[in-house]
ZAVOTOR-989897 format. One record per residue: residue number from 1; z, y, x of N, C-alpha, C in turn. Coordinates in steps of 0.02 Angstrom, whole numbers, plus 50000, padded with zeros to 5 digits. Atoms other than C-alpha are relative to their C-alpha. Example, Ala and Ser with C-alpha at 12.3 -4.5 7.8 and 13.67 -1.06 7.14 Angstrom:
BEGIN
(1 (50000 49941 50045) (50390 49775 50615) (50000 50060 50045))
(2 (49997 49941 49958) (50357 49947 50684) (50037 50055 49961))
REM end
This chain:
BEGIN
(1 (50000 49941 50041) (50000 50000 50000) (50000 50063 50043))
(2 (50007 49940 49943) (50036 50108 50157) (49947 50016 50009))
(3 (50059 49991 49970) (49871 50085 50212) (49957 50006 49953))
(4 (50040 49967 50075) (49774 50124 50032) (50024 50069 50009))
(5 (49966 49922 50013) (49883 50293 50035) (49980 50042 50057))
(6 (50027 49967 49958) (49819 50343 50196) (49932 50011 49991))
(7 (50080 49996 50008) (49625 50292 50160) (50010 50068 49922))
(8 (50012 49946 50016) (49655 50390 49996) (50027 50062 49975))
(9 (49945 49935 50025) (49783 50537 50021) (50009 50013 49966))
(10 (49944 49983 50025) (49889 50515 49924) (50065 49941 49995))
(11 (49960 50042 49987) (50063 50451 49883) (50031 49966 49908))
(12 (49986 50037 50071) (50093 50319 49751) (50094 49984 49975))
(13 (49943 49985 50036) (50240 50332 49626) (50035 49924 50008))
(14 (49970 50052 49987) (50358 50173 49667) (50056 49983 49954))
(15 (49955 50009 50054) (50476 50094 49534) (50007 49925 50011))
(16 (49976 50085 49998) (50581 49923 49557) (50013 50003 49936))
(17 (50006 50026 50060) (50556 49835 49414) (50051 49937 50001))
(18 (49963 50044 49999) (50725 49720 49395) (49955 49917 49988))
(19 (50017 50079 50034) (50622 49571 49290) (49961 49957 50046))
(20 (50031 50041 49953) (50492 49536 49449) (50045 49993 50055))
(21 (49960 50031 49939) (50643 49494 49559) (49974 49938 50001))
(22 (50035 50090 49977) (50578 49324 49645) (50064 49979 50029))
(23 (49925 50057 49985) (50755 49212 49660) (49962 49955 50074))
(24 (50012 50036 49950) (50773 49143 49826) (50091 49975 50004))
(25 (49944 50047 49978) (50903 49009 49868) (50091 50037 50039))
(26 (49958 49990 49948) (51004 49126 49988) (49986 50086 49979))
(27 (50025 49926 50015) (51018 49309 49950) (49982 50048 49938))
(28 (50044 49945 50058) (50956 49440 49836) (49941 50000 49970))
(29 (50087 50005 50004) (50774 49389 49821) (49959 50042 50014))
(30 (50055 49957 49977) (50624 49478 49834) (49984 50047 49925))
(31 (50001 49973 50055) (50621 49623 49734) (49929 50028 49973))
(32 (50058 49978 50027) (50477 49687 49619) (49984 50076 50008))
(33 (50023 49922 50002) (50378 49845 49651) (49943 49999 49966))
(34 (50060 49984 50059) (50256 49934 49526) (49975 50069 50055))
(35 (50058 49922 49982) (50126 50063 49601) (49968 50034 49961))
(36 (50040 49967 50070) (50064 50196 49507) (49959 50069 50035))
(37 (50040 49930 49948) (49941 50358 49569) (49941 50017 49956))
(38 (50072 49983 50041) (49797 50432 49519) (49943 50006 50070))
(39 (50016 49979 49951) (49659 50465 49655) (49924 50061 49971))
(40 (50055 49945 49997) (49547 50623 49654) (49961 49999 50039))
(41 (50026 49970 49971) (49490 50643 49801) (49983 49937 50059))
(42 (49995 50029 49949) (49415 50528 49956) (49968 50021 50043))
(43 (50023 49963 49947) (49409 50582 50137) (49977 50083 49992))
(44 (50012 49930 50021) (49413 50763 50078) (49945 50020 49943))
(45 (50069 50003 50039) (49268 50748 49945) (50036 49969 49937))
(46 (49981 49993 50082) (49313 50772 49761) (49968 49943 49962))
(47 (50019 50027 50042) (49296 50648 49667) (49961 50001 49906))
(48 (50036 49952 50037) (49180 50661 49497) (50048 49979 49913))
(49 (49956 50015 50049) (49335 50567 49396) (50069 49981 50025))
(50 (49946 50018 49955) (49506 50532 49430) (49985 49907 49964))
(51 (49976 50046 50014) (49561 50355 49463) (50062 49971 50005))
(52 (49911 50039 49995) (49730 50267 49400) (49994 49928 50043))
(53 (49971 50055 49973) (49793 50146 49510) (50059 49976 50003))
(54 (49937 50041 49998) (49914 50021 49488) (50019 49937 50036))
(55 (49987 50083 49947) (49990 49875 49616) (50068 49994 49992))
(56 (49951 50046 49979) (50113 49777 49642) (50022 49963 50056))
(57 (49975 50032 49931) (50207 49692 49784) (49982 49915 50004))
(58 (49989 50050 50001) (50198 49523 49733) (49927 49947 50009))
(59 (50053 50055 49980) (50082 49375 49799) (49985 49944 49953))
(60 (50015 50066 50054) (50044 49288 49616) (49976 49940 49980))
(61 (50038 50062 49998) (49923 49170 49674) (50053 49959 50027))
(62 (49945 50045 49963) (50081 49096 49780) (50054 49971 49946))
(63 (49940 50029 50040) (50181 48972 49691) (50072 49993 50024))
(64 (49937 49983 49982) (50329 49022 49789) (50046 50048 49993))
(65 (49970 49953 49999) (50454 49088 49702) (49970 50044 49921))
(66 (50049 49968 50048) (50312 49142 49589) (50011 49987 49931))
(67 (50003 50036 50057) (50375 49109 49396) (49949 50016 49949))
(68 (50046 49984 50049) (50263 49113 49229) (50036 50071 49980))
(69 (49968 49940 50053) (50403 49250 49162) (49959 50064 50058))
(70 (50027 49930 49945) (50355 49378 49342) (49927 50020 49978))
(71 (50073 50016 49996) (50163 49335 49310) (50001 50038 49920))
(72 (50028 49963 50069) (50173 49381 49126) (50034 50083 49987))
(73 (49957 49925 50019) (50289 49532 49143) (49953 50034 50057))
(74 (50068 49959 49973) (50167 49590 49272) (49917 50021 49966))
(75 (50071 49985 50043) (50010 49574 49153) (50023 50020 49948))
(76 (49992 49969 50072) (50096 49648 49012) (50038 50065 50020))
(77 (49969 49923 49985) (50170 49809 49114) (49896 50005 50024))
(78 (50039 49984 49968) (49964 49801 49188) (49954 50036 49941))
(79 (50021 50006 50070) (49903 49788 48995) (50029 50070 49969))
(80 (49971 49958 50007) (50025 49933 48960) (49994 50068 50024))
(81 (50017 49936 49989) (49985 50060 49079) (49928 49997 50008))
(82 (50082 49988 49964) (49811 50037 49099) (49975 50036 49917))
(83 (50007 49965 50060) (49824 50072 48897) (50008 50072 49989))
(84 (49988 49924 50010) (49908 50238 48922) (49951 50043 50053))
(85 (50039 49962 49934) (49794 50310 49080) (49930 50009 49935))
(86 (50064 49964 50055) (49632 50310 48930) (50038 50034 49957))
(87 (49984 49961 50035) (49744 50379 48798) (50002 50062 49999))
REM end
């Protein structure tokens, strides 16, 4: 995500999301992050629309750690804001 925010200056809005905690055996787990931004502009050159972008921290294709509840609370916060960015 560091390295998206440098290619396109700017800095994305960060929010731990309690429900994509990934339980690990030993510890606190791995906690969930939501990305959120808009991008205007790339390499100094205006863009002719903005674009919302949204990520996440988590490696979903990995079945480690990975449950159905993280996977669906991730496509139903993705389903959610991607609804409000056209509204």
């Amino acid at each position: 995500m560091e390295h998206f925010e440098r290619v396109a200056s700017i800095n994305l809005q960060r929010a731990t999301i309690r429900g994509w905690t990934l339980k690990r055996d030993v510890g606190p787990g791995v906690a969930g992050i939501a990305y959120t931004g808009v991008v205007r502009a790339v390499g100094g050159t205006r863009l002719r629309r903005d674009i919302h972008v949204l990520g996440f921290n988590h490696n979903i294709q990995s079945s480690f750690g990975v449950t159905t509840q993280v996977t669906e609370a991730i496509r139903d916060w993705i389903a959610d804001a991607a609804a409000e960015s056209v509204a």
